[in-house]
C-alpha positions in Angstrom: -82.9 47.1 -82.2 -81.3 50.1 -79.6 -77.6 50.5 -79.4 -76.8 48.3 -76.8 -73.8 50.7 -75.6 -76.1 52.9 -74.6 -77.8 50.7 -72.1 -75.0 48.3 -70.8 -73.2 51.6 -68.9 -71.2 50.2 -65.4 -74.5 51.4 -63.8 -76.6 49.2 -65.8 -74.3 46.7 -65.1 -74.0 47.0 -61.0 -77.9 46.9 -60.8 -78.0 43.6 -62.4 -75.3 42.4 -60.2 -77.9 43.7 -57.1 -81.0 42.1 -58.9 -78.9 38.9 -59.2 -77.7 38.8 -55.6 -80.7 39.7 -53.9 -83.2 37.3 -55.7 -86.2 39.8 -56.7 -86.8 42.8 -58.0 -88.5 43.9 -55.2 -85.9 43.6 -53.1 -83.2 45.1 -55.7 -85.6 48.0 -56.1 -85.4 48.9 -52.0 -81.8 48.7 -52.3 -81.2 51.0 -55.0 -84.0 53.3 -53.6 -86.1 53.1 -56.5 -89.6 52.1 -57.2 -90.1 48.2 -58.5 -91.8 49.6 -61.6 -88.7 51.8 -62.7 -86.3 48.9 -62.3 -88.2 46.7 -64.5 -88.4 49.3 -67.1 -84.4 49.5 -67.2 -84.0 46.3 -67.2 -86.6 45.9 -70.3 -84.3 48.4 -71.7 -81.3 46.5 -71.5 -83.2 43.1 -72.9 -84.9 45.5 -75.8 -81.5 46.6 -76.5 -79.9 43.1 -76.5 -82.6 41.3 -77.9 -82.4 38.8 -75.3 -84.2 37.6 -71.9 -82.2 38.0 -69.0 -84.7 37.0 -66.5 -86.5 33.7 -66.6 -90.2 35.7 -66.0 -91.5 32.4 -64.8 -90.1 32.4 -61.6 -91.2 33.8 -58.7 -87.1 34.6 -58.1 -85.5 36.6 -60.2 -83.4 34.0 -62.0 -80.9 34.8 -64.2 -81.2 33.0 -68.2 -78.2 31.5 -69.6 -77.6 34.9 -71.5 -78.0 37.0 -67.8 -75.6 34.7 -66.4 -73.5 35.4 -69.4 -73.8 38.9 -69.5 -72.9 38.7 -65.6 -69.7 37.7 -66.3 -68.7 39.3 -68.9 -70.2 42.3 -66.8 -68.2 41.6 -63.5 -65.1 41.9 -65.7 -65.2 44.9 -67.2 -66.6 46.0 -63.9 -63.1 44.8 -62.7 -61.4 46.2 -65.4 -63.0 49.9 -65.3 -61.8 49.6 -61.6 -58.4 48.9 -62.7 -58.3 51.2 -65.5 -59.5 54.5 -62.8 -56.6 53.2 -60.0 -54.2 53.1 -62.9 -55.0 56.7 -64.2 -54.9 57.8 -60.3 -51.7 56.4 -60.1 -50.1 57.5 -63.4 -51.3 61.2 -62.1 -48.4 60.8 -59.3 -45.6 60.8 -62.0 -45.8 56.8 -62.8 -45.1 55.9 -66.7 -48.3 54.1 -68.1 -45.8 51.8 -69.8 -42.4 51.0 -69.5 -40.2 49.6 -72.7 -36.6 48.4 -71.4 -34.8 47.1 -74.6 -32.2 44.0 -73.3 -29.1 43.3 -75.4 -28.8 39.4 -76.0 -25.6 39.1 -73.9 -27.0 40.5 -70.9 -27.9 37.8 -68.5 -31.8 37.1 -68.2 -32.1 35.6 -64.6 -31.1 38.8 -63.0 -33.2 41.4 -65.6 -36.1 38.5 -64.5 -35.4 39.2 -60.6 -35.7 42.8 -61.3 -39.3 42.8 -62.7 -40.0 40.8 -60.0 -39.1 43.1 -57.7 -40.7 45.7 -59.3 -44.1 44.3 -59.8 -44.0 43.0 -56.4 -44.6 46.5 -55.5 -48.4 46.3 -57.1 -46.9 49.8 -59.7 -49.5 51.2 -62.2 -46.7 50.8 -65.3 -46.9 48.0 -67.7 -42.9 46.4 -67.9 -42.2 45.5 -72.1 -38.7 43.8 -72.2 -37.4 43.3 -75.8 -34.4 41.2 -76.5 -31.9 43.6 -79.2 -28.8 42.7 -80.6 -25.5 44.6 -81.6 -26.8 48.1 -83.1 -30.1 47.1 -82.5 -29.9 47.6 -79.1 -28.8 51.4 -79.0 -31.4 51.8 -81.9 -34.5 50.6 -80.2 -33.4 53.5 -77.7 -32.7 56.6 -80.0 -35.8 55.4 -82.2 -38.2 56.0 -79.5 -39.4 52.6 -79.0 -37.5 52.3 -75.5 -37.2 54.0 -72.7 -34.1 52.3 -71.0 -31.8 50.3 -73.1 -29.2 47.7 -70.7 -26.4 46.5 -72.6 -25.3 49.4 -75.4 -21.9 49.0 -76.8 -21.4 52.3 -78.4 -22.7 55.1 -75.3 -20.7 58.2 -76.6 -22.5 58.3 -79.6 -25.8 58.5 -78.2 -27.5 61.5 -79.0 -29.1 64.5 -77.0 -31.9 63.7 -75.1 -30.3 60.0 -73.8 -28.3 59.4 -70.8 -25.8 56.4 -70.0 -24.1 54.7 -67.5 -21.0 52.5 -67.2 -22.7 48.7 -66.6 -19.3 46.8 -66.9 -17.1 44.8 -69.5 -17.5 41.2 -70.9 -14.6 39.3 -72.3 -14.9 37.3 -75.9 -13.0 33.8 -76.2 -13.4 31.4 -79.2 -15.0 28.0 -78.5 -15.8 25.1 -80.4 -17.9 21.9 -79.3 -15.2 19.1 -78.9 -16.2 17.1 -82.3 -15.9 20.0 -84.3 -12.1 19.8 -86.3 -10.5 23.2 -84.4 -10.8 21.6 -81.0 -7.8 19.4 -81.7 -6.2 22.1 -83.7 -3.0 23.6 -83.2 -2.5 26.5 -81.0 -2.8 29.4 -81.0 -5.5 29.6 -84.2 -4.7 31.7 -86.8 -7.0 33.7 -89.0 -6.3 32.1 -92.0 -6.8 28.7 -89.9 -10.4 29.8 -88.7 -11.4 31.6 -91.6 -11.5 28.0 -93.7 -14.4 27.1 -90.9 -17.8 28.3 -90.8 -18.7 31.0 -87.9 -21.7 31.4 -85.9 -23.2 34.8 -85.7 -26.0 36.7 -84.4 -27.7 38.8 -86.7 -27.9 42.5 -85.6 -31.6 43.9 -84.8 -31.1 46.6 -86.1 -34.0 48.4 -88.7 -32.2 50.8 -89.9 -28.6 52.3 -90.3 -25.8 49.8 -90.8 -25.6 46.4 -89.2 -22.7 45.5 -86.9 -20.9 42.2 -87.5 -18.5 41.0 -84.6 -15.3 38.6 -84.9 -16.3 38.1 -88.8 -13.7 37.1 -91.2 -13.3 38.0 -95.2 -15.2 35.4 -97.0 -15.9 33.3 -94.2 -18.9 30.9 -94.0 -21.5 31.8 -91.6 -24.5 30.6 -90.1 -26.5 33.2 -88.8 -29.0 32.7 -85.6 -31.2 35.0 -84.2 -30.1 35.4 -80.8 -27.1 33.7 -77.9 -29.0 31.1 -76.9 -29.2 29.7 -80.6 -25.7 30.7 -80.8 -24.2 28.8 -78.5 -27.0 25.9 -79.1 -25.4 26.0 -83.0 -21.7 25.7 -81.1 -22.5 22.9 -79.0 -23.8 20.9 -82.0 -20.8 21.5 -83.4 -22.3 23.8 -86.0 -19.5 26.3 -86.3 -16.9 28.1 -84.1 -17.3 31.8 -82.8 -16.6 34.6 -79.8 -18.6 33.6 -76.8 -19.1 35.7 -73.7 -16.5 34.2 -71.5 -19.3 34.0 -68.6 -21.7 32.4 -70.7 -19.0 30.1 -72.1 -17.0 28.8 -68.8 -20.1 26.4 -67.3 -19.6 24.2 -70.6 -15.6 24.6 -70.7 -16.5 23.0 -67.4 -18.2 20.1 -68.1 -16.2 19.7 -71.4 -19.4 20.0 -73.8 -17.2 23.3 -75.0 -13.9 23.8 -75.8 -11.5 27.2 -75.3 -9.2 27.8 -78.4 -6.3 30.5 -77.6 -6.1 32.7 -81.1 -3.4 35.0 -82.7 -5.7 37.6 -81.6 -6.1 39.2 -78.3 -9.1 38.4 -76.6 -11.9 41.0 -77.3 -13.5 42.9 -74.2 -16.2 44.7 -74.8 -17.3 47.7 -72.4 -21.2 48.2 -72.0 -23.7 50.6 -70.9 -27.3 51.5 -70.1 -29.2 54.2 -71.0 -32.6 56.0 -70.7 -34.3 58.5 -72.4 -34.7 61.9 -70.4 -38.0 63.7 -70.2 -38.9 67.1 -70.2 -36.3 69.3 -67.9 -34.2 65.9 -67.9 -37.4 64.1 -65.5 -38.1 60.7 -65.5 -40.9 58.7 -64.4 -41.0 56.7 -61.3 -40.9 53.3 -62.8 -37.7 54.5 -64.9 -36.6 56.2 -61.5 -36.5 53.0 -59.6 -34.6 50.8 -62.3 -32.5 53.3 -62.7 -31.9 53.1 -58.6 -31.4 49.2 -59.0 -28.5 50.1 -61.7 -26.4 52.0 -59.2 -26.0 48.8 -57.5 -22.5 47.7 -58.3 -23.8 44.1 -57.5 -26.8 44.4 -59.8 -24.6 45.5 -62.3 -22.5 42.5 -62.1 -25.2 39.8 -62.1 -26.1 41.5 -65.2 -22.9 40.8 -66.5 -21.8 37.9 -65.1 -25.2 35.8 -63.8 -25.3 33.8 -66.9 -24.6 30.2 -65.6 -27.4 27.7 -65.6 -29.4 30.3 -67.5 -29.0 29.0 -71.4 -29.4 26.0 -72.8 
């Protein structure tokens, strides 16, 4: 049998698509300006190469066979598809990224990061948008590893290496909460370390791959149960799982409604100040598609949604 990839070419595939829609050969042939006899051939070609009939030769018509019909559609997509593919490499050639990776720190909030894709894609852009959801050091490593082009949400900007840029984003202040059935909610106050240290902690584990994992509001030889992200973490403090640092935006909805409750501690509340940052290309360029979220995060009111636009967002 003939390599069939040397007979289904987008060619091949359009003058089906004519054969199809006009009903004969005949007609087909007038169409594409050749003679009746040389479209035949081709499309004998194509059946010698698949091994298949693709017209029913009993017909007066030309009527596809359940494999033409098949091979139509299959046809009209990667018709579609090669379409795509030649307005994507047009468009790429004006400076836009083929892909872009933005790596998301867990404690960023997700409704407004969602908005901004939306926006984005709204705009019909030839770059691919891959979010991936980081934690602690993972965040900042996804970045200097290559594997992201914008990172939203790094704790640690000034020891980024050269090559990466950052911004201010904004800060986020840490207060303990428990669920009310869990034993510190009716504890005395303020809580003590040696007080919450006897209780188990919740804590997200750090994506980072390699390097040294950060641990956050941890206590010597304290019990923890380890969950992969803040949704699960605050899920695991609402069950009453454990006690921990939440993100006092993320936290305030369900001090609220009561489902949380705010312990003051002997410590001072943590506030952490983050950043985003991008990778800079070549003579410190970017792309377009890193241009215009980098735009979108000048915005002092982007920036705070990002901070602050958690509520009705988690679980």
């Amino acid at each position: 049998m003939q390599n069939a990839r040397n007979y289904l070419t987008p060619d091949a595939l359009a003058m089906l698509q004519t054969i199809h829609k006009l009903g004969s050969f005949a007609a087909a042939a007038r169409e594409l300006g050749l003679v009746p006899s040389a479209l035949t051939y081709r499309v004998r070609q194509i059946e010698d190469a698949l091994d298949v009939l693709l017209f029913d030769r009993s017909s007066r018509q030309a009527k596809l066979t359940e494999a033409g019909h098949e091979l139509l559609r299959e046809g009209n997509r990667l018709l579609e598809e090669i379409d795509a593919i030649a307005n994507r490499v047009r468009r790429v050639a004006t400076g836009w990224e083929p892909q872009l990776t933005i790596a998301v720190d867990t404690m960023i909030a997700r409704a407004p990061i969602m908005e901004l894709c939306e926006s984005f894609l709204s705009q019909n852009p030839p770059t691919r948008i891959r979010l991936r959801e980081e934690t602690l050091a993972g965040t900042q490593e996804a970045l200097t590893s290559g594997q992201a082009d914008l990172a939203i949400g790094i704790t640690h900007a000034t020891s980024l290496p050269q090559g990466i840029a950052y911004a201010p984003l904004g800060e986020m202040m840490f207060v303990y909460a428990v669920a009310p059935h869990h034993i510190l909610a009716s504890a005395p106050e303020p809580l003590s370390d040696e007080t919450i240290q006897q209780h188990r902690a919740i804590a997200i584990a750090d994506t980072v791959q390699r390097g040294t994992a950060q641990t956050q509001g941890l206590l010597a030889g304290q019990d923890v149960l380890t969950v992969p992200s803040l949704n699960a973490k605050l899920d695991a403090q609402l069950r009453g799982l454990g006690g921990g640092n939440l993100p006092l935006p993320i936290a305030q909805p369900y001090f609220e409604t009561g489902r949380l409750v705010r312990k003051a501690i002997t410590r001072d509340p943590r506030t952490v100040v983050f950043s985003y940052a991008w990778r800079k290309g070549k003579n410190a360029s970017v792309g377009r598609a890193l241009q215009w979220w980098l735009q979108q995060l000048e915005s002092t009111k982007t920036r705070q949604a990002l901070m602050q636009a958690h509520r009705g967002n988690l679980t």
